[in-house]
C-alpha positions as CSV (number, residue, x, y, z in Angstrom):
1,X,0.0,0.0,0.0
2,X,2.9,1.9,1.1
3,X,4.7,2.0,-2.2
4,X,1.1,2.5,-3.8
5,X,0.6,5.4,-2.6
6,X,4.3,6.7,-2.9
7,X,3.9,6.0,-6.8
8,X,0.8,7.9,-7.1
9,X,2.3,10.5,-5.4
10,X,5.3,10.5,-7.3
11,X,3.1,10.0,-11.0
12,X,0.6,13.1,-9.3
13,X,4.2,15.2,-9.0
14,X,5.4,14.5,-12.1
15,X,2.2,15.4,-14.0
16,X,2.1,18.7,-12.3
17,X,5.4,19.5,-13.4
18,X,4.4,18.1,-16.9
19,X,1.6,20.7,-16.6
20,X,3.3,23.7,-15.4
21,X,6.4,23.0,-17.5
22,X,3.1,23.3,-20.4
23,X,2.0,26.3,-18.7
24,X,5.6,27.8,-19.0
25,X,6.0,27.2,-22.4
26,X,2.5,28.7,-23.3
27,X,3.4,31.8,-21.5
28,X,6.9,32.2,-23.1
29,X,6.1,31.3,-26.3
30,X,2.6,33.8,-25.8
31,X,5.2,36.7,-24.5
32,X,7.6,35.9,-27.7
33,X,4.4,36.4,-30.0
34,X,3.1,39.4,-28.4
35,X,6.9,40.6,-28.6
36,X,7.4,39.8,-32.8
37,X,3.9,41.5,-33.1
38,X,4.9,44.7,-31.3
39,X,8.3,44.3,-32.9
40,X,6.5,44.0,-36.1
41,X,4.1,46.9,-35.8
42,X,6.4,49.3,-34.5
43,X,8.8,48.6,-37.2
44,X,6.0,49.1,-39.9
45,X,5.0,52.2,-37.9
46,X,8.2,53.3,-37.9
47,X,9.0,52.9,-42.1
48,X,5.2,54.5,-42.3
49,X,6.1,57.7,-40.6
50,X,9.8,57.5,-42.5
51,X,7.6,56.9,-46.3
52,X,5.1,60.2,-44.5
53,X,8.6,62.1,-43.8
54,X,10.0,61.4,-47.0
55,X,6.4,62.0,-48.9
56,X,6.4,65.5,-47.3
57,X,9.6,66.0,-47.6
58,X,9.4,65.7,-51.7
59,X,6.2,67.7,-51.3
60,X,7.9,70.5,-50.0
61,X,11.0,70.5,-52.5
62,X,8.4,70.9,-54.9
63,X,6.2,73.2,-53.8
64,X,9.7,75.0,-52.9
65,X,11.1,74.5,-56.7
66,X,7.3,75.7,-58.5
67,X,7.4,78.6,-56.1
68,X,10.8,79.4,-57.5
69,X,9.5,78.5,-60.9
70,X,6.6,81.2,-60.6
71,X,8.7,83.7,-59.2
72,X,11.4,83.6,-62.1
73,X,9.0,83.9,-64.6
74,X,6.6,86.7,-62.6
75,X,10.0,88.3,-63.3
76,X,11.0,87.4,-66.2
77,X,7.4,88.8,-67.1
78,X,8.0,92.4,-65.6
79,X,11.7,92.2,-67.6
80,X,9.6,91.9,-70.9
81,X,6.9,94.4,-69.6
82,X,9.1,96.8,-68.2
83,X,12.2,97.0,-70.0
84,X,11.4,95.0,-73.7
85,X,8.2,96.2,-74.4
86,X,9.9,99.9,-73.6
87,X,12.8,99.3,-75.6
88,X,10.8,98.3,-78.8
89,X,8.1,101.1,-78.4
90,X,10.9,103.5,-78.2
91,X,12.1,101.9,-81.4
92,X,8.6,101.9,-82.7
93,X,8.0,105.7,-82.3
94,X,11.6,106.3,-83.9
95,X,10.4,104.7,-86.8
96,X,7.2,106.2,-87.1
97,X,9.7,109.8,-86.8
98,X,12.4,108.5,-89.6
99,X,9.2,107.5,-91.7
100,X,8.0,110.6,-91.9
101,X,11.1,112.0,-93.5
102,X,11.9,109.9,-96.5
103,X,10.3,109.6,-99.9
104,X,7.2,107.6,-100.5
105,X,9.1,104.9,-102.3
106,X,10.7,104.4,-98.8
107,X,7.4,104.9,-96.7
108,X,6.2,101.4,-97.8
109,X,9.5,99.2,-96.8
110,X,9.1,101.2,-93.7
111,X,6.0,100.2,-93.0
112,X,6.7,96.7,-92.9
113,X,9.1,97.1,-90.6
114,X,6.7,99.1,-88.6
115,X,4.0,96.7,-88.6
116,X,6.6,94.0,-87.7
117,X,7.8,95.8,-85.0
118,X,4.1,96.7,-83.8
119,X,3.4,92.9,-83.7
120,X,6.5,91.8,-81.8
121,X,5.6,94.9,-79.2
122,X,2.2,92.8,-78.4
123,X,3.4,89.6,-78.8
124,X,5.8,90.5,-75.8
125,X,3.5,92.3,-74.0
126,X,0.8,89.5,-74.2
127,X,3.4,87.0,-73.3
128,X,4.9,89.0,-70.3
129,X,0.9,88.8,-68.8
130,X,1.3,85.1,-69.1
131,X,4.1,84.5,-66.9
132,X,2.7,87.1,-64.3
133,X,0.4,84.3,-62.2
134,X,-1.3,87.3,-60.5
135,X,-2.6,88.8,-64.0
136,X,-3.4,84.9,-64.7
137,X,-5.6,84.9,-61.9
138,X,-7.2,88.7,-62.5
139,X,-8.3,87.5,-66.0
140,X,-9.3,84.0,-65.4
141,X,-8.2,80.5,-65.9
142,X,-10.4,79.7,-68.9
143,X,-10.0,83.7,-70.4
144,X,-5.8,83.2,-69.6
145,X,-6.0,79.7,-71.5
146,X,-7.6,81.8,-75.0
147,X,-5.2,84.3,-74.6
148,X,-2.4,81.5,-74.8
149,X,-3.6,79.7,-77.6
150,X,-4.6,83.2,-79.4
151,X,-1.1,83.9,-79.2
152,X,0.0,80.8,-80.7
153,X,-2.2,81.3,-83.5
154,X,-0.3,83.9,-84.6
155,X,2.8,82.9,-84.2
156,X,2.4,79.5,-86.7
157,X,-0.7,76.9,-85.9
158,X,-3.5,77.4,-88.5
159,X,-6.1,76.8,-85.4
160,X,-5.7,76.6,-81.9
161,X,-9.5,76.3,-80.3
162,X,-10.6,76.0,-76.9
163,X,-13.9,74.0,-76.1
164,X,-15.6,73.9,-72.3
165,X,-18.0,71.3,-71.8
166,X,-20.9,71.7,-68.3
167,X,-20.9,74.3,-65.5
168,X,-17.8,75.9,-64.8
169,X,-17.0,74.7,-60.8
170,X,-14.7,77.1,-58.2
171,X,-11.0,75.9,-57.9
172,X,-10.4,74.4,-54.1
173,X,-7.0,76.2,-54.2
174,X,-6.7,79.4,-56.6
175,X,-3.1,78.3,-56.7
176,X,-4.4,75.0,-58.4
177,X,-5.6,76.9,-60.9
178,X,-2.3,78.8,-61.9
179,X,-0.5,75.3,-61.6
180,X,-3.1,73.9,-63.7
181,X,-2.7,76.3,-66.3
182,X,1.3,75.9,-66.3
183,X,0.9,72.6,-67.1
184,X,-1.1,73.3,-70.1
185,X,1.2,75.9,-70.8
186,X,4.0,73.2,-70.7
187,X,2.1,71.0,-73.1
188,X,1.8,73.9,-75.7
189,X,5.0,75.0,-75.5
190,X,6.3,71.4,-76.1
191,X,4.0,71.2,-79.5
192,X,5.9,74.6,-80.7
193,X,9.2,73.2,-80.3
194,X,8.7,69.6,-81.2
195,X,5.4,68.6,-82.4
196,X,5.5,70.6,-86.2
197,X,1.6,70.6,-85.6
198,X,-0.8,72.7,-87.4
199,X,-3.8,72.1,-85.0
200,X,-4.3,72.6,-81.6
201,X,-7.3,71.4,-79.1
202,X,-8.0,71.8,-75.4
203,X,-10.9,70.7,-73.7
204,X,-12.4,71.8,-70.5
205,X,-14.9,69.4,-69.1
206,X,-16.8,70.5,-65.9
207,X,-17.8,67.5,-64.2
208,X,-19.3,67.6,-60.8
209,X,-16.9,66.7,-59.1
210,X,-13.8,66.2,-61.4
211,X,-12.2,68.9,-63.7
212,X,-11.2,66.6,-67.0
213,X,-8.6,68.9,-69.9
214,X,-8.3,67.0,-73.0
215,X,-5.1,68.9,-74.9
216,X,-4.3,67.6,-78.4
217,X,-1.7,68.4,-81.3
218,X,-1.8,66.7,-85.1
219,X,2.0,66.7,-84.7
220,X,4.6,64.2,-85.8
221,X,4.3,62.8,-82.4
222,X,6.8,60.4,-80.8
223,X,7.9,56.9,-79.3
224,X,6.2,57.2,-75.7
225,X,9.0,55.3,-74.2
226,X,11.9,57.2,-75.6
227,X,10.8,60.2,-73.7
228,X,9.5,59.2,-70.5
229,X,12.3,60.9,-68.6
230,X,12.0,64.2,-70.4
231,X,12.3,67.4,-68.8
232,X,8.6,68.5,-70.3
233,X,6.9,65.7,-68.6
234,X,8.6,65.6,-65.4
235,X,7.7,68.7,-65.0
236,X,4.0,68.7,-66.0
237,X,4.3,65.0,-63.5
238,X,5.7,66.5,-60.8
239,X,3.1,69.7,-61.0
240,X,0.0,67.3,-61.0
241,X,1.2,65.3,-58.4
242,X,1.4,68.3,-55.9
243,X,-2.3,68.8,-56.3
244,X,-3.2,64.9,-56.4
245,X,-4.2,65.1,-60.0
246,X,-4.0,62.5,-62.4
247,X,-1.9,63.3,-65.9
248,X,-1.9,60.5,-68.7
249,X,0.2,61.2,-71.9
250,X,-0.1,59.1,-75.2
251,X,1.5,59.4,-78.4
252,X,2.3,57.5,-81.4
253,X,4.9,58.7,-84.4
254,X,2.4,60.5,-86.9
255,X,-0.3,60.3,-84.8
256,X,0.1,63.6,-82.7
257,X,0.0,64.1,-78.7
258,X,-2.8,63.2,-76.2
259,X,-2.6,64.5,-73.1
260,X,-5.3,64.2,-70.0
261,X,-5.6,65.6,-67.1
262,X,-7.9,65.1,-63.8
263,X,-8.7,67.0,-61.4
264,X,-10.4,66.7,-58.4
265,X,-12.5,69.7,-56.8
């Protein structure tokens, strides 16, 4: 009975240490779980807020580098305004005196000259309003947008047309709106240098809730890829992207340029 009882006790001792050797294990292995999961979420927490750093930080670099952007060309604006546009009406009433002192025969070669002059004097002038963002912003987005293309017009497209589709809808920022328009000012400016288009198109369509610009050219258009890292596009990217908008460019060689761009209100 004696050694009955003794094994009992000994099999009773050995499954409480079974059990709390169990118990043990649960708890460590519980705490090592609970510590790879705080490990874990800290870590990810930790690379969020670095991704949130580094997102802000690229936000401010470029709201830092178009703020530079829009001040060089507010004065690059006044430079034409002010001191070009001064120097060729100066040169445009000498003219106008030197005309009036030769024979007729010379009257009409000066003319042409005059005229030419006349026209380069508004063409600057015109173009010195479009780099100013505050005269952008007295006349209008859409008004600022027919000035542009009016401009081009002259200067070699046979058209250059601007269509606005539904109810015109407030700007959240008004400094959208001058970012906006650099962009399409970017897109024109790479159709004069590179497209050899005759036509232009741009699109406004007013959506509730969305702002959608269609801009087109009947250019010689271009391998998609093989300009992907251009300085044009960056920079129309990198503008869109500071007021979350979406931009989507598509081209094919003698199929012109697409470009489309959405806003959000």
């Amino acid at each position: 009975m004696v050694q009955t009882s003794e094994r009992l006790a000994s099999t009773a001792s050995e499954r409480y240490l079974l059990i709390y050797m169990i118990a043990v294990l649960v708890i460590v292995t519980s705490l090592v779980i609970i510590f790879f999961v705080v490990f874990l979420k800290r870590k990810n927490k930790l690379l969020l807020d670095q991704m949130r750093q580094q997102q802000a930080f690229e936000a401010e670099i470029a709201q830092a580098q178009t703020e530079t952007q829009e001040q060089t060309l507010k004065n690059i604006g006044w430079e034409l305004h002010d001191n070009v546009g001064q120097l060729l009406s100066f040169a445009s009433m000498q003219l106008s005196i030197l005309k009036m002192q030769v024979s007729d025969d010379v009257k009409e070669k000066f003319k042409e000259t005059s005229d030419a002059l006349k026209e380069s004097l508004a063409e600057v002038r015109q173009l010195s309003k479009t780099l100013n963002n505050e005269v952008v912003l007295n006349i209008g987005f859409e008004k600022s947008i027919i000035n542009e293309l009016n401009r081009l017009k002259k200067m070699k497209f046979s058209s250059a047309e601007l269509r606005v589709i539904g109810e015109k809808q407030p700007f959240a920022d008004r400094k959208h709106e001058i970012i906006i328009f650099r962009i399409i000012q970017e897109f024109l400016s790479n159709s004069v240098k590179y497209s050899e288009a005759e036509n232009l198109s741009i699109i406004l369509n007013y959506q509730q809730n969305n702002l959608i610009i269609t801009m087109k050219d009947d250019g010689k258009g271009f391998n998609i890829d093989s300009v992907e890292k251009g300085s044009g596009l960056l920079n129309m990217k990198s503008r869109a992207k500071l007021i979350n908008a979406k931009l989507d460019l598509t081209s094919r060689p003698n199929e012109g340029v697409i470009l489309i761009f959405n806003y959000s209100f």
